[in-house]
C-alpha positions in Angstrom: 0.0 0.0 0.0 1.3 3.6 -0.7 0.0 6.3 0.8 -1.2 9.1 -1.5 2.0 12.4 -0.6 0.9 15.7 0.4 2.1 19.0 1.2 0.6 21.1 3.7 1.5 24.6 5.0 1.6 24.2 8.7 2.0 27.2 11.4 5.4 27.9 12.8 5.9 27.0 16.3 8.4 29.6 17.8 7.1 33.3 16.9 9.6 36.6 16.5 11.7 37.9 13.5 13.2 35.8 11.6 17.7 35.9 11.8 18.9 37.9 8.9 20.7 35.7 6.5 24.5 36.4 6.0 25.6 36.6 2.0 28.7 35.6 1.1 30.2 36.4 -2.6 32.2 33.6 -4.3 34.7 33.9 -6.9 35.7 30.2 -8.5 38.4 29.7 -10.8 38.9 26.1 -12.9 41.9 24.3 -12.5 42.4 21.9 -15.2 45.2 19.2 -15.1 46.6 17.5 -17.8 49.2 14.5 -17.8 51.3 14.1 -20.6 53.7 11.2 -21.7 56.6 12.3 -23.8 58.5 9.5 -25.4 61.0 9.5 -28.3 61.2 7.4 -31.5 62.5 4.7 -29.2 59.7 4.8 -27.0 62.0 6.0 -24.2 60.5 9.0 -21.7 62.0 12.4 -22.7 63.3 14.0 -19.4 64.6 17.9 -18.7 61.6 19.6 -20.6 60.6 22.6 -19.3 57.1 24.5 -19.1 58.6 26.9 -22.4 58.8 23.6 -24.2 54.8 23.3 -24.0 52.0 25.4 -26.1 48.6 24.6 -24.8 45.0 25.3 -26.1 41.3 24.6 -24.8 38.8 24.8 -28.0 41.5 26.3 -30.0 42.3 29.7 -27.2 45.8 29.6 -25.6 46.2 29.1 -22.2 48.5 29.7 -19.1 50.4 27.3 -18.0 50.1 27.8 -14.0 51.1 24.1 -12.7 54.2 22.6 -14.2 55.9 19.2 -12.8 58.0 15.9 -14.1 56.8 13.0 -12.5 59.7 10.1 -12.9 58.7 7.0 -12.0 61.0 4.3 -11.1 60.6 0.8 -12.1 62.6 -1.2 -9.4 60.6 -4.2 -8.0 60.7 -4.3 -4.0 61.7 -7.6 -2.6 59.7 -10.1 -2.7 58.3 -11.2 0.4 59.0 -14.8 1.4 57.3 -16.7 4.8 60.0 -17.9 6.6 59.2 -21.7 7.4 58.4 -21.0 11.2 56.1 -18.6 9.8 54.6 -20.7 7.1 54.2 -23.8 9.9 52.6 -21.3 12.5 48.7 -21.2 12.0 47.9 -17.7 10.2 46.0 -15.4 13.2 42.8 -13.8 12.3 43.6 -10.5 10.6 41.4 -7.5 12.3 39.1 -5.7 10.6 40.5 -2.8 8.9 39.2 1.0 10.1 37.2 2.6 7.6 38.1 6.2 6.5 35.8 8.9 5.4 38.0 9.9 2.2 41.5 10.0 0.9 43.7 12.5 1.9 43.5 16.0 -0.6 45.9 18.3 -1.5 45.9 21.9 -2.3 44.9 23.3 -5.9 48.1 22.7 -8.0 49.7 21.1 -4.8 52.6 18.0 -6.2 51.6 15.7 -3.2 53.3 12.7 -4.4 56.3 13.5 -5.8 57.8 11.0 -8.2 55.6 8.5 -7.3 53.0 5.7 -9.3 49.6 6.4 -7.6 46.9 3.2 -7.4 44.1 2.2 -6.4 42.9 -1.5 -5.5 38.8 -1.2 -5.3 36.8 -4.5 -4.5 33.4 -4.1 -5.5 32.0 -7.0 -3.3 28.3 -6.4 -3.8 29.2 -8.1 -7.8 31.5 -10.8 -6.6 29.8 -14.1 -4.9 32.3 -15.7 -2.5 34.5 -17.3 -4.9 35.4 -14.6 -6.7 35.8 -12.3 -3.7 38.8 -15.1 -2.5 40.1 -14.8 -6.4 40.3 -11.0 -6.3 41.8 -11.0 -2.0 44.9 -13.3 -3.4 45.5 -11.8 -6.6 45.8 -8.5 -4.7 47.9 -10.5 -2.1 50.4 -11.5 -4.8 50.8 -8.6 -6.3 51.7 -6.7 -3.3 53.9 -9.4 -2.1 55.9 -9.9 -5.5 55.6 -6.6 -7.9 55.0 -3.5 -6.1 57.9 -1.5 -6.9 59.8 1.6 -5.0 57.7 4.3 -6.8 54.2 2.6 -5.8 52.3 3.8 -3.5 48.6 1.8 -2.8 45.5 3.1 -1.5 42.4 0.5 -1.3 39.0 0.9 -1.3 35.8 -1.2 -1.4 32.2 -1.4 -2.2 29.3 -3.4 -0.6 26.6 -1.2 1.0 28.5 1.9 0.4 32.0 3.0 -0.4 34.6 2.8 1.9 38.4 3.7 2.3 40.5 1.0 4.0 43.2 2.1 3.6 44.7 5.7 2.1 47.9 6.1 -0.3 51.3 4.4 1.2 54.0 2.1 0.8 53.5 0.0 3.6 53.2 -2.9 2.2 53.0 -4.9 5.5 50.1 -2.5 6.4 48.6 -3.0 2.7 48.6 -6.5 3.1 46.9 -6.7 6.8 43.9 -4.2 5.2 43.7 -6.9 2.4 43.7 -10.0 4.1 41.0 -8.4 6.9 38.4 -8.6 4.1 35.3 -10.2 5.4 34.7 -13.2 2.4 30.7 -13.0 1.7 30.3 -9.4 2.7 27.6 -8.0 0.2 27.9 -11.3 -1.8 24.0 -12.0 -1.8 23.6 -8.6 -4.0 26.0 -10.4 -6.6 23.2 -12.8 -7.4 20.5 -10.0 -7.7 22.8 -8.3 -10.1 22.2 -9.6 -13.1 18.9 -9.7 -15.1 17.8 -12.5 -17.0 14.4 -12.6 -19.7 11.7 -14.4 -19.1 12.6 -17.5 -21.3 15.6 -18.1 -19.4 14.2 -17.4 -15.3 14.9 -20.1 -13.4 11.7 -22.5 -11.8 12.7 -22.1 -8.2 9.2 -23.3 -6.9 8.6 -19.8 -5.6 5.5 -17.9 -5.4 5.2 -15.2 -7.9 7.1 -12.0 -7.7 7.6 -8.7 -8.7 9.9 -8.2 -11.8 13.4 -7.0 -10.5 14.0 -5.4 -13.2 13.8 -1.8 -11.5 16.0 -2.9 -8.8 18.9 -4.0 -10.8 18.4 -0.3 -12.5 19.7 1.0 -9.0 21.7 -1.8 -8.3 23.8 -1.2 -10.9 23.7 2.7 -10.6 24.8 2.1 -7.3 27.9 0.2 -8.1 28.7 3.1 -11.0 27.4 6.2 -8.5 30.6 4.5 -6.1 33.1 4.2 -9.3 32.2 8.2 -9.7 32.3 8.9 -6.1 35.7 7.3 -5.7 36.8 9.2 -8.6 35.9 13.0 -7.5 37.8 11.4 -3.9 40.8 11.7 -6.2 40.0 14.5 -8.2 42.5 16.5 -6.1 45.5 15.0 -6.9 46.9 16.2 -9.9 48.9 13.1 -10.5 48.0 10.4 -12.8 45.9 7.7 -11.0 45.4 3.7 -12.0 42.1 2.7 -10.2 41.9 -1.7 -10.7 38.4 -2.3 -10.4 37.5 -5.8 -9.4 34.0 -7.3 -9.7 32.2 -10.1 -11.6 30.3 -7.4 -14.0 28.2 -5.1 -13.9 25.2 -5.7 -15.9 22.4 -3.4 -17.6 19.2 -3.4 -17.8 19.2 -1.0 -21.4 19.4 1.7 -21.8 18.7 3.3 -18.2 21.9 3.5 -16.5 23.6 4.8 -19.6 23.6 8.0 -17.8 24.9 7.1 -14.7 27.4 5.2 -16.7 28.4 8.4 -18.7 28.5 10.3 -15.7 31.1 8.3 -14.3 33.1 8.5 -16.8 33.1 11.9 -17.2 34.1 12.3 -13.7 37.0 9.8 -13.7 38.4 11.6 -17.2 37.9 15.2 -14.8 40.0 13.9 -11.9 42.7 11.9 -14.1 41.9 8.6 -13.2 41.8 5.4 -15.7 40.0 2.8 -15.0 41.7 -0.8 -15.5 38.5 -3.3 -15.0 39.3 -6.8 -13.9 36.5 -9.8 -14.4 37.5 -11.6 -11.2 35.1 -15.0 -12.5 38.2 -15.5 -14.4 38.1 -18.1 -17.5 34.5 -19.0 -17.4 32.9 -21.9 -19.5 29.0 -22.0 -19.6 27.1 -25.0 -19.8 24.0 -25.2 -22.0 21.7 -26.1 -19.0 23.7 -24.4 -16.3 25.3 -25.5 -14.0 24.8 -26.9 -10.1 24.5 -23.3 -8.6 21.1 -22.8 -11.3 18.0 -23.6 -10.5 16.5 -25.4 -14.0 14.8 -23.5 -16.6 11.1 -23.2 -16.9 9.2 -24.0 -20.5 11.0 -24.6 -23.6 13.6 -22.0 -23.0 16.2 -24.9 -22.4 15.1 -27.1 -25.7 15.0 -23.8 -28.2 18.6 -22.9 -27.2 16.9 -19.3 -26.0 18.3 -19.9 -22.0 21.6 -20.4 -23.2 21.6 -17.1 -25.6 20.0 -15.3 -22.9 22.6 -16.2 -20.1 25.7 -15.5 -22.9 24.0 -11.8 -23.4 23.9 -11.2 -20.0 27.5 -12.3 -19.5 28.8 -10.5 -22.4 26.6 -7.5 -21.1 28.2 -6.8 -17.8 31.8 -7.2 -19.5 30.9 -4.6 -21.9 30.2 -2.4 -19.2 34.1 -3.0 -18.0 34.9 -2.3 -21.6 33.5 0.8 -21.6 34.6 2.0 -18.2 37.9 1.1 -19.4 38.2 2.4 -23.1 36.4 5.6 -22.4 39.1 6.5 -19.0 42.4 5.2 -21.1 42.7 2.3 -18.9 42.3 -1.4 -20.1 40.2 -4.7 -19.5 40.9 -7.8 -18.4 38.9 -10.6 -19.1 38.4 -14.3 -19.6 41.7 -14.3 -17.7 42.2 -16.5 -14.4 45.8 -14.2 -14.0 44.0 -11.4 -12.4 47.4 -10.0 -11.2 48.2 -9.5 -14.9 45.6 -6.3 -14.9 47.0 -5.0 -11.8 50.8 -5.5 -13.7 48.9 -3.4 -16.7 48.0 -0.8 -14.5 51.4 -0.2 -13.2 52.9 -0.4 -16.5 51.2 2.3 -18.1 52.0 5.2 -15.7 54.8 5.9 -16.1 57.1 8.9 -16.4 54.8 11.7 -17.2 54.7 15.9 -17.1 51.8 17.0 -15.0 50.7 20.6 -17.0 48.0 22.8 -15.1 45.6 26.2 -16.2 42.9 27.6 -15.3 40.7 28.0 -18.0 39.4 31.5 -19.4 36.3 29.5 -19.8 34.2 30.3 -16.7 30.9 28.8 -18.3 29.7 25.5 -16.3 27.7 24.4 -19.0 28.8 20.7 -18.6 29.8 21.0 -22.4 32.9 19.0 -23.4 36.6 21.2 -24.1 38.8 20.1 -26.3 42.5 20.2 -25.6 45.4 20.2 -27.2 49.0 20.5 -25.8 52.2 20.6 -28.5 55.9 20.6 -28.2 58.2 23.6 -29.6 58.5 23.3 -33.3 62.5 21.9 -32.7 61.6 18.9 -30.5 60.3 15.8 -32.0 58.8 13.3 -29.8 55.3 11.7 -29.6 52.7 13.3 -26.8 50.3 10.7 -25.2 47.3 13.0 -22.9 43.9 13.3 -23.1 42.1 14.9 -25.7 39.4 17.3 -23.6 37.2 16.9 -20.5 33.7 18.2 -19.9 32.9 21.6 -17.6 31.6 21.2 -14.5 27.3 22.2 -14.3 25.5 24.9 -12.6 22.2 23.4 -11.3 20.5 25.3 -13.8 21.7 23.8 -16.5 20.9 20.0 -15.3 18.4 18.0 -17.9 16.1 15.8 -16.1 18.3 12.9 -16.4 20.9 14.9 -14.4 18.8 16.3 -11.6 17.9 12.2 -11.0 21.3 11.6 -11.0 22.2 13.8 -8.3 19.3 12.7 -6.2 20.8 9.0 -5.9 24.2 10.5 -5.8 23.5 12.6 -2.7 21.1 9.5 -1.6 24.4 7.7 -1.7 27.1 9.7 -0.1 28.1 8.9 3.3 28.0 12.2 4.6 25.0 14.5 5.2 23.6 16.9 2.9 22.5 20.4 5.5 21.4 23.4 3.1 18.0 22.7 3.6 17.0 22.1 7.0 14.9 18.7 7.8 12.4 17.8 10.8 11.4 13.6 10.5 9.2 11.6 12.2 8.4 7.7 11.7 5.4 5.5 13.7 4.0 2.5 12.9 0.5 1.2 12.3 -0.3 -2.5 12.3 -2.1 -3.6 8.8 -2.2 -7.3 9.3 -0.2 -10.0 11.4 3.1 -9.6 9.8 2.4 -6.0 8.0 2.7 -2.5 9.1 2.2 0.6 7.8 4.9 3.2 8.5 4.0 7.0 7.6 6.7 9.4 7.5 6.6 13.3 8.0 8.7 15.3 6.9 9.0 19.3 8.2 11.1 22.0 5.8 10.6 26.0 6.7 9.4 27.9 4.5 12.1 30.4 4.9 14.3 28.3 3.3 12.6 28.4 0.1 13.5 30.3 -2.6 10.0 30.5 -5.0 10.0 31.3 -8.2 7.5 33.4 -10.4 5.4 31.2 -12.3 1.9 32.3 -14.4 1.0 35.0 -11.7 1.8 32.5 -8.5 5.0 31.9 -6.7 5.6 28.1 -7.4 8.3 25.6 -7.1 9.0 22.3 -7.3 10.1 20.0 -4.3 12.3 16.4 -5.1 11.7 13.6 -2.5 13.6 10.3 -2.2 13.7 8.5 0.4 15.2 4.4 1.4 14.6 2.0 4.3 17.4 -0.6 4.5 17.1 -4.0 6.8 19.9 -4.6 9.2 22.0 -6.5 6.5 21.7 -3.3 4.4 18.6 -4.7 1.7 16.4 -1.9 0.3 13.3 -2.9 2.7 11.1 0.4 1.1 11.7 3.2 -1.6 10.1 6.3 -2.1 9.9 8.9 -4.4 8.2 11.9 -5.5 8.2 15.2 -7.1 5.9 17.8 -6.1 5.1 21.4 -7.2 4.1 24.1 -4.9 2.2 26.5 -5.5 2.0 29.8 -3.3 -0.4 33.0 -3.3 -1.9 35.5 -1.3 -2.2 34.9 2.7 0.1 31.7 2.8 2.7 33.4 0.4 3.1 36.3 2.7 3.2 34.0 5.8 5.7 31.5 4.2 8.6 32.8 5.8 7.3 32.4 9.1 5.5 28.7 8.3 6.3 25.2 7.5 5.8 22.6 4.4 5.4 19.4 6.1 5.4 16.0 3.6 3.3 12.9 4.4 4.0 9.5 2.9 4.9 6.0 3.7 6.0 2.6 3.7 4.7 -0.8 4.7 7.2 -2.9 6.5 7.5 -6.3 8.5 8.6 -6.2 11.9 12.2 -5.5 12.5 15.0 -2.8 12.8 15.4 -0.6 9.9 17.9 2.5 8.9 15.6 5.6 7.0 17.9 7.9 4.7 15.3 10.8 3.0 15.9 13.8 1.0 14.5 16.4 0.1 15.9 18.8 -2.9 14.0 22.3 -3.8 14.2 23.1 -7.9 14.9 26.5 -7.8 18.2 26.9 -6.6 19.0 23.2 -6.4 19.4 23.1 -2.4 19.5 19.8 -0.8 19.1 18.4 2.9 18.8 14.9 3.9 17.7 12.6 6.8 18.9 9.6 8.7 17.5 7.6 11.2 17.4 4.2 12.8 14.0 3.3 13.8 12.7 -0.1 14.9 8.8 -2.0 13.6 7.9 -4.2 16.8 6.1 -7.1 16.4 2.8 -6.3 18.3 1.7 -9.6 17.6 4.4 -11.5 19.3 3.4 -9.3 22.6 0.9 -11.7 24.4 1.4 -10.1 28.2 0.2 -6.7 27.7 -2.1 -4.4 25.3 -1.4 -4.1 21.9 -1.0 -0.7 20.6 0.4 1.3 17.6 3.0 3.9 18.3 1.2 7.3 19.5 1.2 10.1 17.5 1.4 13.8 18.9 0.0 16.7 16.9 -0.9 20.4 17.2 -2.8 20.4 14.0 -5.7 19.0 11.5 -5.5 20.6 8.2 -8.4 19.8 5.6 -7.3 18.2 2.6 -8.4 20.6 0.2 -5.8 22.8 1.8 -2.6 21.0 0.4 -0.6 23.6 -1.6 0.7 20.5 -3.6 0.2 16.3 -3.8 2.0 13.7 -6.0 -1.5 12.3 -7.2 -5.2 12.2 -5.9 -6.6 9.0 -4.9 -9.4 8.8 -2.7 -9.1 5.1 -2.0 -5.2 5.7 -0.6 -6.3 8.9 1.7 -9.0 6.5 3.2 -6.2 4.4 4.1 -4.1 6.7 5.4 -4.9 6.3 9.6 -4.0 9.7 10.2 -6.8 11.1 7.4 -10.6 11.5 8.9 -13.3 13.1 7.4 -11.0 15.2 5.0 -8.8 16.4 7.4 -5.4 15.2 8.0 -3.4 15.1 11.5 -0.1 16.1 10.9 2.5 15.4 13.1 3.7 17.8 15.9 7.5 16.0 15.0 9.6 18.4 17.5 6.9 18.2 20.2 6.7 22.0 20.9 3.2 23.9 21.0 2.0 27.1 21.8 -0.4 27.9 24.6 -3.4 29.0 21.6 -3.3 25.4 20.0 -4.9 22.2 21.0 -2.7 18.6 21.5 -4.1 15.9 19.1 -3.4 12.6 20.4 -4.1 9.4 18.3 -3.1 6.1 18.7 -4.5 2.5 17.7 -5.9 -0.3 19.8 -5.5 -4.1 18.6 -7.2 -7.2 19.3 -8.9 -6.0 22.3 -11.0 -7.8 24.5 -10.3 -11.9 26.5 -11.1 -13.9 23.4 -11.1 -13.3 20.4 -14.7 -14.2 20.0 -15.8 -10.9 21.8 -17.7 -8.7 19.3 -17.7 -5.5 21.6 -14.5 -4.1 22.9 -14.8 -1.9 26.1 -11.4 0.5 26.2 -10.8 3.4 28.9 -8.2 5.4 28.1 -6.7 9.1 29.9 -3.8 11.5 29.2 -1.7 13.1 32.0 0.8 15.3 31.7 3.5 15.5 34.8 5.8 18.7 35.7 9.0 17.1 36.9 7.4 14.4 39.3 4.2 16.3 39.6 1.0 15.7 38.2 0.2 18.5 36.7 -3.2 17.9 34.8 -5.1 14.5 34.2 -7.6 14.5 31.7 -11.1 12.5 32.0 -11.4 9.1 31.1 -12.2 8.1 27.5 -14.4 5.2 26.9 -15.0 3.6 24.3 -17.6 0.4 24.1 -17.9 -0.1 19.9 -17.4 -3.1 17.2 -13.2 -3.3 16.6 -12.7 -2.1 12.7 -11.5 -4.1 9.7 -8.6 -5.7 11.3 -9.9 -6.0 14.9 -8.1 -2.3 15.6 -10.2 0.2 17.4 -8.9 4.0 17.2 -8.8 6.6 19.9 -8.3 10.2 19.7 -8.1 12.9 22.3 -8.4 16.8 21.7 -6.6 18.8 24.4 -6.7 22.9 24.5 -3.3 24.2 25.9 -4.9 27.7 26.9 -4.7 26.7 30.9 -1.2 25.3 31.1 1.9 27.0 32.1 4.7 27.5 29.6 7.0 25.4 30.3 8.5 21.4 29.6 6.0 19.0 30.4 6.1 15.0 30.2 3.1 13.6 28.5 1.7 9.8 29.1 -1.3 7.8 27.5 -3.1 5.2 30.1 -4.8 2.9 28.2 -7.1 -0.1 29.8 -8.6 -2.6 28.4 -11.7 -3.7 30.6 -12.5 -7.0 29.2 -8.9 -8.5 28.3 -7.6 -7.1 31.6 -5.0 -5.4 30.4 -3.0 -2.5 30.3 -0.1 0.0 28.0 1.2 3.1 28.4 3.3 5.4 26.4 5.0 8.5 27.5 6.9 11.9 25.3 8.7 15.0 26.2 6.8 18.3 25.3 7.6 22.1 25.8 4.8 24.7 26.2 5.6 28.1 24.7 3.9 31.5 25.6 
């Protein structure tokens, strides 16, 4: 069930003048950093240039050079690393897991960091690798480090399962590289692997299951998801001016069509901006496919298996996700490696081709950020002969302005993504829980933004904009449980568009959930100026069910206000049927909320909550409830209100609902602690919930 989203404009709690806002003018300037190999007729690097030697040019206009640097790289292997045999006899102690870091270290516009040195990065994208292949990719990596890495290599490593992490940053430790490597957990994130890839209908496997939902839009953001972290670990890097190697190892990434082509060229576009090539390794190896699959495959269902349609549907899909790693590698001047059970051969690649390099720097007299792609071209003096190897152009960065439709949906599941939170517009969030049936609940979720952080703009006579919402529940092993997502215009005029700056928008949706504990990331972008806030919570679904000592209730919900309907200054759609099952919408009004629990002495306190299975047995046609609210200054009753009871028929569901209506005009300002007593008179028993509220004048 989905609950129909509205936007209502709800009063502001806390009177008085608004703070003035502070302005701040920014002046940006566009570094752009380009490598270049120089190598003579011999294929030998050509040292002891100097920035004179270079003439460079973006879309055919000169430029400055501002950053100029020779990178030599040295090719002398370290020492291998051999076990002693007391070491190789001793039993191998568990290796601890490695500490995650927010980011890799950055340096200063036009700042040499590394000086002389080969920069790589090892990223394990485990949510694409099942458990064998994880092991494949964990000693590949091992030998590498243990046998090539050479004096000018230093080794950062990242990985992917639920969201990007760094493990470890750049260094040359390799004792401290190989600890990080070998304190993978083996089967972290490996049940996405399976959900990765897509298969038709002739060629789904007869598992015996009940029907289900096509997948089809999950593996859209599953695979998003593994390219949105490819981009993300790119722009980490985008501040180092030296050339970076990033091995990617997964088993594929597939598609789904056309759909993720944008996420796809996205990433690319920000590995070419920050210097980084990609150098994709397929860590399934040398992989033979039989015509009925194999003993990890379910059988196929029809005639799928006779027709020879199974088999060209599971070779498509194969060939699919290594075209992706074709294209991630082609289009950032990396390479592939594929149908290769060597996997230390793409790391050897990787090494091989940075090598000595100039690192030229300008800023461009180019200020637009159109997102349009520059061409560049960088040539020696007209007396030096030698062949240049860089990259060709990049494209601009974008204003939000200029984003398509396909970019502003980008940047939603981007920032959905990102580890850290998003804060220029301020969010307010509140979750409860309402049982539907015996293993269903439904979860509405409201959402406050002030309306004096929203910047409207003129539109046919009425101030209007348009609000993005996405929002995803994850399970405790990190499975979307719940998505939502919706776009909404608001429209503004007269009395509330005066009053706006002193008022909130407050979003209603929802999810339905089983029982369990759950993590709630939302976010909430406004169209105008393309500010963003998000919103994260743990929250927990109990089984109310499961409870067989005392009364069964819903979570209470706390409110200073009922707004009709009608009154909604924007909604994703209309449908009657979904407000009527919305439990916080009666007879056309809707109780939103009160989600920071502070009220003013001229409203009233809305208190609802849901009773189920009330009564001894279950035959009982009548429930008889008493229920009272008392609120308590300190350890003081302060003010007790009279019973509530209710003798009626339970409703669909055996659920009977109780509401109170409280007028604050009496009570002191002031905090106050609020409970709900709640009886039941036939099944003998009792619940109470409590919440902190604060009183204003």
């Amino acid at each position: 069930m989905r609950i129909t989203p509205v936007l209502l404009l709800t009063a502001l709690t806390v009177g008085g003048q608004q703070p003035q806002r502070e302005f701040t003018f920014n002046v940006t300037s566009q570094l752009v950093i380009v490598n270049v190999a120089v190598r003579d007729s011999s294929g030998r690097a050509v040292e002891n240039l100097k920035a004179g030697d270079f003439t460079l040019s973006e879309d055919d206009k000169p430029q400055k050079l501002s950053v100029f640097e020779y990178q030599k790289l040295e090719a002398t292997p370290l020492p291998p690393i051999v076990p002693t045999p007391a070491l190789a006899a001793r039993p191998a102690a568990p290796a601890p897991k490695p500490p995650v870091r927010e980011a890799i270290s950055t340096s200063k516009p036009g700042q040499i960091r590394y000086k002389d040195r080969r920069l790589m990065v090892l990223f394990f994208d485990f949510s694409s690798m099942e458990q064998p292949e994880q092991i494949r990719a964990q000693k590949a990596a091992t030998q590498f480090l243990q046998q090539q890495m050479t004096e000018a290599d230093l080794v950062a490593i990242m990985a992917f399962s639920n969201q990007l992490q760094v493990l470890q940053d750049f260094t040359g430790d390799r004792d401290r590289l190989l600890q990080v490597i070998k304190g993978f957990h083996i089967g972290e994130g490996s049940e996405l692997a399976a959900l990765g890839a897509t298969d038709t209908d002739d060629a789904a496997q007869d598992t015996g299951a009940a029907f289900t939902a096509d997948d089809t839009e999950f593996n859209i953001f599953n695979t998003d998801r593994k390219l949105s972290a490819l981009e993300s670990a790119a722009k980490m890097l985008a501040s180092l001016p030296e050339k970076k190697a990033l091995v990617y190892f997964s088993s594929g990434v597939g598609k789904t069509g056309v759909e993720n082509q944008s996420q796809l060229r996205a990433t690319v576009n920000a590995a070419v901006r920050s210097n980084v090539s990609f150098y994709t390794i397929d860590a399934r190896g040398l992989v033979a496919t039989p015509a009925g699959g194999d003993a990890t495959q379910a059988s196929t269902r029809g005639n799928a298996m006779y027709s020879g349609s199974a088999q060209r549907s599971r070779s498509a899909s194969f060939n699919d996700s290594q075209e992706t790693l074709t294209t991630l590698a082609g289009d950032t001047g990396g390479k592939a490696l594929l149908d290769s059970n060597d996997l230390t051969l793409g790391m050897r690649q990787a090494q091989e081709s940075v090598s000595s390099y100039y690192i030229l720097g300008y800023y461009s007299t180019n200020p637009a950020l159109d997102g349009r792609y520059r061409r560049v071209k960088v040539q020696l003096a007209s007396h030096l002969k030698a062949k240049l190897d860089y990259r060709s152009g990049y494209f601009a960065p974008k204003q939000f302005k200029e984003y398509n439709t396909s970019d502003k949906e980008r940047q939603l599941e981007e920032a959905l993504l990102l580890g850290d939170p998003i804060t220029d517009l301020s969010l307010a969030l509140e979750v409860n829980y309402f049982r539907l049936a015996r293993d269903r609940y439904f979860v509405p979720l409201a959402v406050k933004i002030p309306g004096s952080e929203l910047e409207l703009a003129r539109k046919g006579g009425n101030e209007s904009t348009v609000l993005d919402f996405i929002g995803q529940v994850r399970d405790t092993r990190g499975r979307i449980a719940g998505t939502v997502r919706d776009s909404i215009e608001v429209k503004l005029k007269g009395e509330n568009l005066g009053q706006l700056g002193k008022r909130f928008l407050q979003y209603g949706g929802g999810f339905t959930l089983i029982p369990g504990d759950y993590t709630l990331k939302f976010l909430c972008r406004e169209n105008a100026t393309g500010k963003m806030g998000t919103f994260e919570t743990k929250f927990t679904v109990p089984d109310v069910v499961a409870d067989q000592k005392s009364l069964r209730l819903s979570s209470v919900v706390w409110a200073n206000q009922r707004e009709p309907l009608s009154a909604a200054v924007g909604s994703a759609e209309r449908n009657k049927k979904l407000l009527a099952d919305d439990p916080l919408v009666k007879d056309g009004y809707k109780l939103v909320p009160s989600i920071t629990k502070v009220y003013r002495k001229d409203q009233d306190l809305y208190v609802f909550f849901e009773v189920y299975d009330p009564g001894a047995e279950p035959t009982h046609k009548t429930a008889d409830i008493s229920a009272s609210v008392s609120f308590f200054r300190g350890k003081l009753q302060a003010f007790q209100s009279e019973p509530l009871r209710l003798t009626e028929t339970p409703a669909k569901g055996n659920v009977v609902g109780v509401h109170f209506r409280i007028p604050l005009a009496t009570f002191a300002p002031g905090p106050y602690t609020c409970q709900v007593n709640v009886i039941d008179e036939l099944g003998k028993k009792f619940a109470f919930r409590r919440a902190p509220m604060v009183l204003l004048p």
